[in-house]
C-alpha positions in Angstrom: -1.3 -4.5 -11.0 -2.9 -7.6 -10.0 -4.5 -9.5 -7.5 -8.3 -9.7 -6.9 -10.2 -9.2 -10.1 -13.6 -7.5 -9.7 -15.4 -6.5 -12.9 -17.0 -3.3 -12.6 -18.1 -2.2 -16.3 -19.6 1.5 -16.7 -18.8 5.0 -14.6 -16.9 4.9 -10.9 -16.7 8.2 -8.8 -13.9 8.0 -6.2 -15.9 10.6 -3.6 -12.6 10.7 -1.7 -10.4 12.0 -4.1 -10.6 14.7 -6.7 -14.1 15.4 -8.6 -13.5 13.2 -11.5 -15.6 10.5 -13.6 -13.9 7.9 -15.1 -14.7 4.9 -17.5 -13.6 2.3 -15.3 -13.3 -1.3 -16.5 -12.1 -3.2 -13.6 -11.1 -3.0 -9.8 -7.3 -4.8 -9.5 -7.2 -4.5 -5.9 -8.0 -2.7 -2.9 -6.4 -2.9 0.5 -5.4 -0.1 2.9 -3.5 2.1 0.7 -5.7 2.5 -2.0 -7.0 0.9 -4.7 -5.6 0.0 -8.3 -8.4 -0.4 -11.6 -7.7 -1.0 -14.8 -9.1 1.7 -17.1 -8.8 0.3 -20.7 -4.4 0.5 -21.4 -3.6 2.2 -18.1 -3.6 1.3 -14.7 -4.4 3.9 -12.5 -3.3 3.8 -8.5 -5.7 5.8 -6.5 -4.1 6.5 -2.8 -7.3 8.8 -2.2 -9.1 5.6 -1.4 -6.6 4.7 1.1 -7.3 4.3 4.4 -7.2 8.3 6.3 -4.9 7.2 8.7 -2.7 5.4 5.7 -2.8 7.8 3.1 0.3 9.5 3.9 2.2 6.5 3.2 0.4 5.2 0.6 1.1 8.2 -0.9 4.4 7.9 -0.3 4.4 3.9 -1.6 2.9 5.9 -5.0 6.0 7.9 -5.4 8.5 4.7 -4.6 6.9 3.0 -7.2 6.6 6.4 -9.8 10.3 7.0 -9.0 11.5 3.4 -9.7 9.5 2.7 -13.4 10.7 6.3 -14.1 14.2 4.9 -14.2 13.3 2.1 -15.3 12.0 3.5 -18.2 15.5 5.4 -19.0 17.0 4.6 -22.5 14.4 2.3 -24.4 13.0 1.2 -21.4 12.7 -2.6 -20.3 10.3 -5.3 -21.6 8.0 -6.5 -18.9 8.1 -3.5 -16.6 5.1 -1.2 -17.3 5.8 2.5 -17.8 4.6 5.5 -15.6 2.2 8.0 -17.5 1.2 10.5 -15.0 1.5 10.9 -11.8 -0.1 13.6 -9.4 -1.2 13.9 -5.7 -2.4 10.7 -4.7 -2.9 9.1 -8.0 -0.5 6.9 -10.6 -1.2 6.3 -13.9 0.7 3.5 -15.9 0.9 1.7 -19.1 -1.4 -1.6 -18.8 0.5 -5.3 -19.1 -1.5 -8.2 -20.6 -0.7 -11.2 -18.7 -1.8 -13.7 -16.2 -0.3 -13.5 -12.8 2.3 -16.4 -11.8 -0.2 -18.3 -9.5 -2.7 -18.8 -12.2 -0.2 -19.0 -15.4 1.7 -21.7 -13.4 4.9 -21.3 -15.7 6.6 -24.3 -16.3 8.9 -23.5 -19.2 12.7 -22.8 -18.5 12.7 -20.0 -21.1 10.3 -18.4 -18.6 12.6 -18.5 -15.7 16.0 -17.6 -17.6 14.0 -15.0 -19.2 12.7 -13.8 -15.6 16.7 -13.8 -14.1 17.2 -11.7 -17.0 14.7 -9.6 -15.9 15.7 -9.1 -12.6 19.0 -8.2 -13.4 18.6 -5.6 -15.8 16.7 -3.8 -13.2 19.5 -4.3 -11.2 21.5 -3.1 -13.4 19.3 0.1 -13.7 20.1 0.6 -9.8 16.1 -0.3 -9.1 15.5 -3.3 -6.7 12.0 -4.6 -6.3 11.7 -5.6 -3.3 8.1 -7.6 -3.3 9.5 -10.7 -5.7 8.3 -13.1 -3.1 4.5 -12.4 -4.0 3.1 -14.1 -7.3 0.8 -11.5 -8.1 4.0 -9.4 -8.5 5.1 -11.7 -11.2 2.8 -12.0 -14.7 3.7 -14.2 -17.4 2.4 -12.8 -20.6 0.5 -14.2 -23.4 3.6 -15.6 -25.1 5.4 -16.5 -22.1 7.5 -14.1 -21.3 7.8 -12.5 -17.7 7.1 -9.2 -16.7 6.5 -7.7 -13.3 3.8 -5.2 -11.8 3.6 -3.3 -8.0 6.7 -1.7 -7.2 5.9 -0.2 -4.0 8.4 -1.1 -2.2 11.2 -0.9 -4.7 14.5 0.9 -4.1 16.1 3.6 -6.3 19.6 3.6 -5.8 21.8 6.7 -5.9 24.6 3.9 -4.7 25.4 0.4 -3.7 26.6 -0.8 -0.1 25.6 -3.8 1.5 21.6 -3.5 1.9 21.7 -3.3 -1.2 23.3 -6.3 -2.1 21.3 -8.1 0.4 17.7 -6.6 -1.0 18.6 -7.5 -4.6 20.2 -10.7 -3.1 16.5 -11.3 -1.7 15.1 -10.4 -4.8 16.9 -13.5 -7.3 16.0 -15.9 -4.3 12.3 -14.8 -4.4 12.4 -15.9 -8.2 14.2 -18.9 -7.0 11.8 -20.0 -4.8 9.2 -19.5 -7.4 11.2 -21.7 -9.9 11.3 -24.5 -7.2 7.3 -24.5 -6.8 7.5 -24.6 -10.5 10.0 -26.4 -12.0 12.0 -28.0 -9.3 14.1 -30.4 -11.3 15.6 -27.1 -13.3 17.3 -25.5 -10.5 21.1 -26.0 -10.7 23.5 -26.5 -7.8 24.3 -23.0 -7.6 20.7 -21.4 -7.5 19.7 -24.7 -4.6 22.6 -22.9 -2.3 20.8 -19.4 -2.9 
């Protein structure tokens, strides 16, 4: 996850959820459907602290995003997609990502953005479409440059392709594309300007 960064060094008790202490290192982000900290190498996604008359879907955002990294993590898994851990009643664990979200990483190298297309596809191909591409948060570029991508609440586990589908993961390579013109405008090609 990423987003606004709050520190918070020493013991957090979530009052909401189930009696639990945990060493908690920093908040990620908090909004109406929970909140995400980073807890040393996992990330953990807390829809206890979600709003009571959002929790039911934020709950149900949690298991979207659980079902689509669990596929995702089929096989060997894919670089730059963290993998689930744990999941339970109203809280995610996940693997942690080092990396600098897109806004402040500013990525300006074309290896970046074939690298990210890559990406994209290969969780395509898995049958997962993210479906939040369009925020920068959602896209981290890592301490050698690579890509990798965070939040998949609102992805899509296919059991089969028709034509929303096609459209989502259509929307999905002309978020990136729209990211790659912020960034490196005079790299797009003829073919990625029409998409």
């Amino acid at each position: 996850g990423t987003g606004r960064r709050c520190e918070r060094d020493g013991i957090a008790e979530d009052r909401r959820g189930p009696a639990r202490r945990m060493a908690v290192e920093q908040l990620l982000k908090a909004d109406v459907f929970g909140s995400v900290w980073r807890m040393g190498d996992t990330v953990v996604r807390n829809a206890y602290a979600a709003r009571p008359w959002a929790r039911a879907l934020a709950r149900h955002l949690m298991r979207r995003e659980h079902r689509a990294l669990t596929r995702l993590a089929l096989g060997r898994g894919i670089d730059g997609v963290p993998r689930a851990l744990h999941v339970e009643t109203g809280m995610l664990t996940r693997s942690w990502i080092e990396a600098t979200p897109m806004q402040l990483a500013k990525p300006r190298d074309p290896v970046y953005f074939r690298a990210a297309s890559r990406l994209v596809r290969r969780l395509h191909a898995a049958d997962v479409i993210h479906n939040d591409l369009a925020k920068e948060t959602n896209w981290l570029v890592t301490p050698e440059g690579r890509p990798a991508l965070v939040d998949f609440q609102l992805a899509m586990t296919l059991t089969k392709r028709g034509p929303l589908a096609r459209a989502l993961g259509h929307d999905d390579i002309r978020h990136l594309l729209k990211h790659k013109r912020t960034y490196l405008p005079g790299n797009l090609t003829t073919r990625e300007k029409r998409i």
